[in-house]
C-alpha positions, -999 to +999 in steps of 0.1 A: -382-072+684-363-097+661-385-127+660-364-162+669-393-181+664-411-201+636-444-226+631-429-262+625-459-280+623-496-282+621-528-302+632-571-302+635-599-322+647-634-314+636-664-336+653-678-359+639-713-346+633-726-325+605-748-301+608-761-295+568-779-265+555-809-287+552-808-300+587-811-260+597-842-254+574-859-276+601-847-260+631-856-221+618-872-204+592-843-206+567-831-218+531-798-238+524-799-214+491-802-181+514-777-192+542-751-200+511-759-167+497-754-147+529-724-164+544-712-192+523-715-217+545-728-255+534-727-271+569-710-272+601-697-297+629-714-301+661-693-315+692-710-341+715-728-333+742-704-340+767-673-333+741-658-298+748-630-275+740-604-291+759-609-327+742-614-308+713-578-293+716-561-323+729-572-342+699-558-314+675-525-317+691-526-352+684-529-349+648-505-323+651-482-352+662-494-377+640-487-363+608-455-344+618-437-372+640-429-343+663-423-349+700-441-325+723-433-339+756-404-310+756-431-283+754-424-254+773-458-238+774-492-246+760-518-213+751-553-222+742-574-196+726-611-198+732-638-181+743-659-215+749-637-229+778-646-261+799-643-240+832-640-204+843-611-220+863-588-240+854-576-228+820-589-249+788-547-254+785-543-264+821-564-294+812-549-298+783-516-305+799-531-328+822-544-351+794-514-353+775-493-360+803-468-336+801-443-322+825-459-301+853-426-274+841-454-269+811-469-231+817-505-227+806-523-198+803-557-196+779-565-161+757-594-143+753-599-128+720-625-144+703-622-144+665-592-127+669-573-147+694-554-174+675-530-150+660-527-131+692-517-166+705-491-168+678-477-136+687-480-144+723-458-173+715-431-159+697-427-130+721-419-158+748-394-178+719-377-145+709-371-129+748-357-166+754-381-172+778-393-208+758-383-229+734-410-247+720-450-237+723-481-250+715-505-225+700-546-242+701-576-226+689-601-248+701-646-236+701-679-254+711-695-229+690-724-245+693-729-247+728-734-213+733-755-209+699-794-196+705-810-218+678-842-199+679-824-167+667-822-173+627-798-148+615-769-163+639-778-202+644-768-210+608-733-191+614-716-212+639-696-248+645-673-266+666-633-276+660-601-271+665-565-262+653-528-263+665-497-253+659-461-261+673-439-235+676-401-233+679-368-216+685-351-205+650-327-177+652-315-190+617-344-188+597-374-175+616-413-176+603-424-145+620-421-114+597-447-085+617-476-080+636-504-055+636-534-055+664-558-029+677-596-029+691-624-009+696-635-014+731-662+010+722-684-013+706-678-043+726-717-047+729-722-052+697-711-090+697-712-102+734-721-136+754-728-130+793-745-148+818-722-122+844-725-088+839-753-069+829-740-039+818-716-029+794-704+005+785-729+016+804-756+000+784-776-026+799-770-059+784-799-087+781-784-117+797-775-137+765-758-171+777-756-176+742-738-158+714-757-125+703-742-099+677-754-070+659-743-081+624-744-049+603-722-031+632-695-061+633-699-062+591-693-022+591-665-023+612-646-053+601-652-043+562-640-012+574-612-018+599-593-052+581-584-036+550-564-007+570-553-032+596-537-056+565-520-029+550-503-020+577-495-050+584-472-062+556-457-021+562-446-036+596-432-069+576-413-046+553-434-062+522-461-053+500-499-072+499-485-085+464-459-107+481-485-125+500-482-156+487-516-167+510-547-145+527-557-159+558-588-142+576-609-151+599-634-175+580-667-155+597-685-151+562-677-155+527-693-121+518-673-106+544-640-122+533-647-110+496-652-078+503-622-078+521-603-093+494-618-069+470-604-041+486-572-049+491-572-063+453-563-100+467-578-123+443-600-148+461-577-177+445-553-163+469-573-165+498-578-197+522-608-203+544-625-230+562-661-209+567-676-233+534-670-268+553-673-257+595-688-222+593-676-200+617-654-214+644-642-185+657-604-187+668-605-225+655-612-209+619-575-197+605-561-229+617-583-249+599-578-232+571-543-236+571-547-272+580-572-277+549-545-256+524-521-281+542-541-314+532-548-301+494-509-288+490-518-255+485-490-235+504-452-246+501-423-238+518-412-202+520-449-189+513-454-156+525-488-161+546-508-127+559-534-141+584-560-115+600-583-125+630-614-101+632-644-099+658-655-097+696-640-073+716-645-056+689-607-068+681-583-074+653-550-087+651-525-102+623-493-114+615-471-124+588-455-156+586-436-175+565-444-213+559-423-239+570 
């Protein structure tokens, strides 16, 4: 399919408080030197207690408009991407649309991917642009993290935070910003990073009933080390470019280690590479749009940059997409 579509503008929100290193060495048996050792991460933002995903996302979009001067009330569609939504029902994006008082023409719908579910939202959105069934989307990845975070559980309480990212997205049949896609999963091993207060099973495997977020680390740092470096490769193959073109490497900001071993094996120098794990952890589908939004703030990317960004985790999913920068 011959994408019509393109990203036109950008916009975050983090909460207010910060949740340092040293404020975790009093809530578990940990080290601000260790934590920055085994995931890069310095601190993290924690949302209010009665400040969620929805708010969260709302006030991304209003940066978004903010610093663009865009107008959004012609919006055909909003799609959140989170994992932490308000409500089982309604959608995180139904709310959304409520709050911002747009049209009730506006179609929401919210996805599911964890980590990985920003990007699918971007290709969600320009499937709709280029089929001409919309003309202008906004794409949100919005977390409370830290709401469903066990902080008795060293080894993941020092991983996660709170924020949120958007993007606008818009008709251009003249110059469009979506270049390929790759995506797969492996449904397999979708207990290995799970958060259930449902089901009890899984796989056939019965689950302990974690409301909060439980992984097994070395099998999501196996298969992501293992499974991103094909996945990106194929990737820019499907864009008709090489990784050296990539002006930018976006992944999902889950761990710096992670990340650089990544990099390492696709030969992507790390001053190529843009993350936002060092300042907000991991933020799951909120993490590649901050990370634009940051590289945005400090000028890094330009106009015509060739950006590969790869979304990595539950499920366990992948999916990526290159775009070129507006």
């Amino acid at each position: 399919m011959e994408s019509k579509a393109k990203i036109t503008a950008i916009g975050a929100y983090v909460p207010e408080k910060i949740l340092t290193n040293h404020d975790m060495e009093k809530i578990v048996e940990t080290t601000d030197e260790w934590i920055q050792q085994r995931t890069g991460i310095k601190e993290r933002r924690v949302s209010a207690h009665d400040e969620f995903s929805s708010q969260m996302g709302v006030k991304a979009v209003k940066n978004l408009v903010e610093n663009s001067g865009k107008s959004i009330d012609d919006v055909d569609m909003i799609i959140c991407s989170t994992f932490t939504p308000d409500y089982l029902t309604p959608s995180t994006a139904a709310v959304m649309q409520g709050v911002l008082g747009l049209p009730q023409t506006v179609g929401v719908i919210d996805i599911n991917a964890a980590c990985a579910g920003f990007v699918y939202g971007l290709l969600t959105a320009n499937a709709y642009i280029s089929t001409g069934m919309a003309k202008k989307i906004l794409v949100v990845g919005s977390e409370c993290m830290t709401k469903l975070t066990d902080y008795t559980d060293r080894n993941t309480c020092v991983l996660f935070g709170d924020g949120s990212g958007a993007v606008l997205v818009e008709y251009d049949d003249k110059d469009p910003g979506f270049l390929g896609c790759y995506y797969g999963s492996d449904g397999t091993q979708a207990d290995r990073l799970y958060c259930t207060n449902i089901s009890s099973s899984m796989n056939g495997n019965e689950l302990i009933k974690h409301r909060q977020i439980w992984q097994d680390g070395r099998a999501v740092y196996n298969f992501t080390i293992r499974t991103v470096p094909v996945g990106m490769k194929k990737l820019v193959e499907n864009a008709g470019i090489s990784i050296e073109k990539l002006d930018w490497f976006v992944p999902h900001s889950a761990n710096m280690r992670m990340i650089q071993s990544i990099a390492e094996k696709l030969d992507i120098p790390m001053e190529k590479t843009l993350t936002s794990v060092e300042p907000y952890g991991n933020t799951s589908s909120a993490t590649i749009p901050l990370a634009l939004w940051i590289a945005q703030k400090e000028k890094k990317i330009k106009k015509g940059d060739l950006l590969g960004l790869y979304g990595f985790g539950g499920g366990l999913n992948h999916s990526g997409v290159v775009i070129k920068w507006f």
